[in-house]
C-alpha positions as CSV (number, residue, x, y, z in Angstrom):
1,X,-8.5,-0.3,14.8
2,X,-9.1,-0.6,10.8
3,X,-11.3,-2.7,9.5
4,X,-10.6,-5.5,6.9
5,X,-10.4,-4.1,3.3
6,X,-13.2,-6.1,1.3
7,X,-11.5,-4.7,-1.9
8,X,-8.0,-4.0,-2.8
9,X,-8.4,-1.2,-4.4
10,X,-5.9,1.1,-3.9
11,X,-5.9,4.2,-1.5
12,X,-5.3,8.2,-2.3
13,X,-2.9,8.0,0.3
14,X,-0.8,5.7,-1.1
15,X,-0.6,7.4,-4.7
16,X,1.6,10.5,-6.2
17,X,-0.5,13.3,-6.3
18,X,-0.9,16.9,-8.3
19,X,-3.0,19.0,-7.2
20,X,-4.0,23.1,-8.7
21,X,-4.3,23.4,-4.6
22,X,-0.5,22.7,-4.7
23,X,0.2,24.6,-7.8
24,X,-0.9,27.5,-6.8
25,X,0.5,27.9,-3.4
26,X,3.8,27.7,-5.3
27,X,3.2,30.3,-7.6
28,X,2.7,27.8,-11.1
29,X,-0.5,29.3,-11.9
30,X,0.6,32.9,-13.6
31,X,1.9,32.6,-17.2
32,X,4.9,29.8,-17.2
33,X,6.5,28.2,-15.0
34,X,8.6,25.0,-14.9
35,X,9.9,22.7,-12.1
36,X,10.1,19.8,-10.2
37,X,7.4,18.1,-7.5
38,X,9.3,15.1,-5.2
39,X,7.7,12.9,-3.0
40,X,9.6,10.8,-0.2
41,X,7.7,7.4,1.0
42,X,7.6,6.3,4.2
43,X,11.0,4.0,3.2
44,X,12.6,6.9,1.8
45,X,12.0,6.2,-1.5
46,X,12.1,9.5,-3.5
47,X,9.8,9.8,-6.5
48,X,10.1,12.6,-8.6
49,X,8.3,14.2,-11.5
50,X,9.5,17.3,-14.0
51,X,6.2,20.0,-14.9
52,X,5.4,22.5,-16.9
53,X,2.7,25.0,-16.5
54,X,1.4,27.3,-19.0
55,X,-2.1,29.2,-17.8
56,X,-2.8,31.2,-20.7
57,X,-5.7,34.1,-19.2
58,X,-7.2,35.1,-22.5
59,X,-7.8,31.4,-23.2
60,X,-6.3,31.7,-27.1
61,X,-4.1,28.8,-26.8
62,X,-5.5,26.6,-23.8
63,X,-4.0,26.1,-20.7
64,X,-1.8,22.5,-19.2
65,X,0.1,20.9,-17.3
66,X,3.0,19.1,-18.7
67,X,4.0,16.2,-16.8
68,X,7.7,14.2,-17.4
69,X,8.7,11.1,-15.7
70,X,10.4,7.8,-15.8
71,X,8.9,4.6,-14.6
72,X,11.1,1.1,-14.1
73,X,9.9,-1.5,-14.6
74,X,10.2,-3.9,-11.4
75,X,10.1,-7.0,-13.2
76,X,12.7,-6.0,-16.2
77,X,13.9,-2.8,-15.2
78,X,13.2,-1.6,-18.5
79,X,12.9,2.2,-17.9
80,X,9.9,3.9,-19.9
81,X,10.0,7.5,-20.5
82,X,6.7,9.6,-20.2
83,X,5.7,12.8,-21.4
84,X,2.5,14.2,-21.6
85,X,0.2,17.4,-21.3
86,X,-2.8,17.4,-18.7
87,X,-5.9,20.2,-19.6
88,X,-6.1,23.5,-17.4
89,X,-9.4,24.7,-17.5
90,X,-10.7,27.9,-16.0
91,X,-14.7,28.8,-14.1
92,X,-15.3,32.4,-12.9
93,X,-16.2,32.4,-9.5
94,X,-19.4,34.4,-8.1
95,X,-16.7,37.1,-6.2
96,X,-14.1,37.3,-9.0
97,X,-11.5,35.4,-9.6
98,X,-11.2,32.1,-11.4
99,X,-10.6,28.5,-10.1
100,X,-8.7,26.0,-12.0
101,X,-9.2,22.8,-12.6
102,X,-7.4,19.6,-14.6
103,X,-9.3,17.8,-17.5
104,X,-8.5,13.8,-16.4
105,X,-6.8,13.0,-19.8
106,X,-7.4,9.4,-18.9
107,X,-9.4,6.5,-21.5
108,X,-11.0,3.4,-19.6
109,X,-12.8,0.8,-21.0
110,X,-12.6,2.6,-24.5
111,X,-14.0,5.8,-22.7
112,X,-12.2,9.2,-22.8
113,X,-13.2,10.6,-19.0
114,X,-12.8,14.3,-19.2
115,X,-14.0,15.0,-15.7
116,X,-13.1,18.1,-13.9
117,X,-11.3,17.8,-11.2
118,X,-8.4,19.5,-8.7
119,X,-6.2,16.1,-7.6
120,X,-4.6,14.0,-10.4
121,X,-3.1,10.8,-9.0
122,X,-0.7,8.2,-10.3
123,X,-1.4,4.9,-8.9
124,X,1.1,2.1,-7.8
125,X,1.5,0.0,-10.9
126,X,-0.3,3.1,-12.8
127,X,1.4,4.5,-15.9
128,X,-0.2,7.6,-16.2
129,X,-1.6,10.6,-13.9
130,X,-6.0,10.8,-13.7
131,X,-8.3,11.1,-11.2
132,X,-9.5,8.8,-8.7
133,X,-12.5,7.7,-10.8
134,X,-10.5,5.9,-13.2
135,X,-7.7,4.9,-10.9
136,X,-10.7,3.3,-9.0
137,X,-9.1,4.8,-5.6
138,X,-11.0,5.2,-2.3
139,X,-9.7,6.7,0.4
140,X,-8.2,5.0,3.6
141,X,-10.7,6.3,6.1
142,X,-13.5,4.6,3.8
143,X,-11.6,0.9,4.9
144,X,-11.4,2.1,8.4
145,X,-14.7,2.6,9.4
146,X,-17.8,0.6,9.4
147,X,-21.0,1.6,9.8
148,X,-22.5,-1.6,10.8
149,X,-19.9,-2.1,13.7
150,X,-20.8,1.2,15.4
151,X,-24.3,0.3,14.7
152,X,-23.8,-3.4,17.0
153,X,-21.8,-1.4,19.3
154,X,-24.0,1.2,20.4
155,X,-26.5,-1.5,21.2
156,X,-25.1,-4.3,23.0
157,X,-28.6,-6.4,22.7
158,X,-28.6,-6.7,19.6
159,X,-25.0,-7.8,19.9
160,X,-25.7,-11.0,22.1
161,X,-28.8,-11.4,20.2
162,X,-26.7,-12.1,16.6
163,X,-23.8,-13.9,18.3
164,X,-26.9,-16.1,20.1
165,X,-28.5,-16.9,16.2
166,X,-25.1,-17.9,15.2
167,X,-25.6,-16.2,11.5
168,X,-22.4,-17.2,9.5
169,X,-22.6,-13.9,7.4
170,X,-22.8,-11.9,10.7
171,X,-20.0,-13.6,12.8
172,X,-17.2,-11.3,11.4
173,X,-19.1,-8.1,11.8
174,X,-20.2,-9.7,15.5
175,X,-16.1,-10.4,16.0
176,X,-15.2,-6.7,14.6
177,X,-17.9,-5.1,17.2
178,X,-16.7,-6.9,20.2
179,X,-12.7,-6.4,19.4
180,X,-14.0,-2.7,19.5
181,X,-15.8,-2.7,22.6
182,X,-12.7,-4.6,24.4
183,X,-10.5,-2.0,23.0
184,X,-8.6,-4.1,20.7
């Protein structure tokens, strides 16, 4: 039982992701390595997208990601090519060791983000990879659950008491609860 989305922002779930979690379980994260990453939806669409990753340890040249891919146009089918380099950055950890971390290369609303973080996403109808900040993503179990449901449901008075009042503004939280509490 979800609840209605009041936005329609776009989920985590549903986007491409990159993570360093990912990178480094496949070995991307010593020196230079290039490759592929694919994804298969749930129709069997395949999406893939060509990397590069150069970690330079001594931190002379910097560190990225280099991300190629094509996007088509649905409307047009005009295919546009991309190709662009995503920061690596490095922090010691208090036990040894480093842990990387992307640089979000995107600009919104005339701001350059530059936030640290481990996930880059592209976004249906997104041209380029960032992080979920300026994608404006949530995540799916965010939708799914509401506070104010389980709130009505643990206290059935209180239930009776708002469907009694008749309160416009509460009538689909009321509805929600009581699908709930049947099951539905």
């Amino acid at each position: 039982m979800g609840r209605y989305s009041w936005s329609n922002r776009n989920t985590v779930e549903e986007c491409e992701t990159i993570s360093i979690s990912w990178l480094r379980q496949h070995d991307y994260l010593c020196g230079y390595k290039s490759g592929v990453i694919e994804w298969r939806s749930a129709g069997g669409h395949k999406t893939s997208v060509g990397i590069e990753v150069s970690v330079d340890e001594m931190n002379t040249y910097g560190s990225f990601l280099k991300i190629n891919y094509d996007i088509t146009k649905k409307t047009t089918g005009e295919i546009q090519h991309y190709d662009y380099k995503v920061e690596i950055i490095s922090t010691p950890c208090n036990f040894g060791g480093v842990r990387y971390w992307f640089i979000c290369p995107l600009v919104t609303n005339g701001q350059y983000c530059g936030r640290r973080i481990a996930k880059i996403y592209l976004s249906p109808g997104s041209n380029y990879f960032g992080c979920r900040h300026c994608h404006n993503l949530t995540y799916k179990s965010c939708k799914e659950h509401d506070k104010r449901v389980n709130a009505l449901m643990k206290c059935p008075d209180l239930l009776n008491r708002f469907s009694l009042e008749g309160n416009v503004k509460d009538t689909l939280l009321i509805l929600k609860a009581q699908a709930k509490l049947l099951g539905m």
